[in-house]
N, C-alpha and C positions, 0 to 999 in steps of 0.2 A: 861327213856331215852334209846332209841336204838342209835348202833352203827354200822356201817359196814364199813367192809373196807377187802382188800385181804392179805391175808395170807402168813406171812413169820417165816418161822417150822424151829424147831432146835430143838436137844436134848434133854438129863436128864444131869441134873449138869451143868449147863450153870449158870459161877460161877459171881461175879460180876468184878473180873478182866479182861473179855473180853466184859462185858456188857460196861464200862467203865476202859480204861487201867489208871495202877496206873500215866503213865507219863504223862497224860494229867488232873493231881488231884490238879495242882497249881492254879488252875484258880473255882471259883465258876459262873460263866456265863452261864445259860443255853446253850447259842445258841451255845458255844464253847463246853460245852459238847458233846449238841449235836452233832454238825459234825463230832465226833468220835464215837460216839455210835456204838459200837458190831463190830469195823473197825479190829481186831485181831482173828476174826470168820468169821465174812463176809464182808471183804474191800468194795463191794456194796452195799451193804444196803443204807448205807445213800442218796447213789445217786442215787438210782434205787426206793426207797420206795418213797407212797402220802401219802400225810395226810389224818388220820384215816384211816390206816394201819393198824390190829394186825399180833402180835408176838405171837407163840405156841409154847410151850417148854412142856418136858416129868417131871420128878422127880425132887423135888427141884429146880427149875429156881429160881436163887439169892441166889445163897450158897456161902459163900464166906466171904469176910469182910463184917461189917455194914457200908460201903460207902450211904450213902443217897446221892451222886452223879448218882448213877445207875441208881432207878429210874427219876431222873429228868432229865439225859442221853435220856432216853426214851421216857418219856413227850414232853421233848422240841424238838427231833425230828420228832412231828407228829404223833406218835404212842397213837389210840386212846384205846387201852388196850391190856393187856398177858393175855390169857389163859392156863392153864398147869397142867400139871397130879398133881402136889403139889408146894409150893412155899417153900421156906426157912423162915422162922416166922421171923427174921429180915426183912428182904426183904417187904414182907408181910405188917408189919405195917410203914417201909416207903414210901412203895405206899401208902396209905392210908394216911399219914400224907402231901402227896404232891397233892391228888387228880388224882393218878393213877388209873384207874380202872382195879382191877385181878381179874379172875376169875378161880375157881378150877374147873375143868370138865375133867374129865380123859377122858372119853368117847369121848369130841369133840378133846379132844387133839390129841389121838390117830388116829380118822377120818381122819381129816384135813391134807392136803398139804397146800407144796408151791404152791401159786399162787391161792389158794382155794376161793373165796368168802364167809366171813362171815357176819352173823350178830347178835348181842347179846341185847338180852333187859336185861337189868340191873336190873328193877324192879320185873322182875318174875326168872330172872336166865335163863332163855329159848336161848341156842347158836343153831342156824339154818347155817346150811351149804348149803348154797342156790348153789353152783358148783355142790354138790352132792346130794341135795335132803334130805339131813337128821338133824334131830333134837334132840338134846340132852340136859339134864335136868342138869343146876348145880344149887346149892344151891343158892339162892338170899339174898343180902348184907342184914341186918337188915336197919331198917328207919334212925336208927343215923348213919352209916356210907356211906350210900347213899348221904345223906345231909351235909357230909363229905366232900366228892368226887365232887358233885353237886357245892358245895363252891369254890373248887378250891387246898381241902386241907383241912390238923388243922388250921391251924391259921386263913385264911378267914374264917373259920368254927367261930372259939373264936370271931373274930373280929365284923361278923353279928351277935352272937349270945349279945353280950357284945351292941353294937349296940343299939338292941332292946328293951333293958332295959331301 
């Protein structure tokens, strides 16, 4: 699976409290999350970002509480993956558990601007920075958490796999 979309860069320690703010946590609706996502960092984002969009953040991006709001913050508004120098391992496996796609790449993290053109093949790890002409190597998901991701998530993950049988 490749993805592309243009680039919107932020920090190291982009915590989940501005990823999704705690006052908008009474509601589990994606689409409501969405329309607040990252609105106490960047008030535009929501309104200025397209679908399949990434997000690049430096150290830790998702540090913070384990709100599984955050990523789904993120998901639901369009964002077809974060790239970032490291994530917070909470963070981490609720992307994963929601069919987020992150990718660790220091290298492209650092590269990339706002407004950058990316694009990431998932299945080799290969983020190409087609604004700037350059290509950098991150690690690629193993088969099972691709097919994680690919589902929609764990539980579509369980759900086909259960399914099948």
């Amino acid at each position: 699976m490749t993805l592309r979309g243009k680039v919107w860069k932020y920090g190291d320690h982009v915590d989940t409290d501005v990823i999704i703010p705690a006052r908008y946590l009474d509601t589990t609706e994606p689409a409501e999350l969405a329309a607040h996502c990252l609105e106490d960092i960047d008030p535009a984002f929501v309104r200025s970002m397209s679908p399949g969009d990434i997000i690049v953040g430096g150290e830790n991006f998702g540090c913070g509480s384990s709100r599984e709001q955050a990523p789904v913050a993120i998901k639901a508004a369009g964002v077809s993956c974060v790239i970032a120098r490291s994530f917070a391992r909470i963070f981490f496996r609720n992307a994963i558990n929601i069919g987020l796609p992150i990718i660790i790449c220091p290298d492209a993290a650092d590269a990339a601007g706002t407004g950058d053109e990316i694009e990431v093949d998932l299945a080799t790890g290969t983020v190409r920075n087609v604004t700037r002409g350059t290509t950098h190597q991150a690690e690629p998901f193993p088969d099972f958490l691709r097919q994680i991701i690919d589902a929609g998530g764990l539980v579509p993950y369980v759900r086909q796999r259960l399914a099948e049988r």
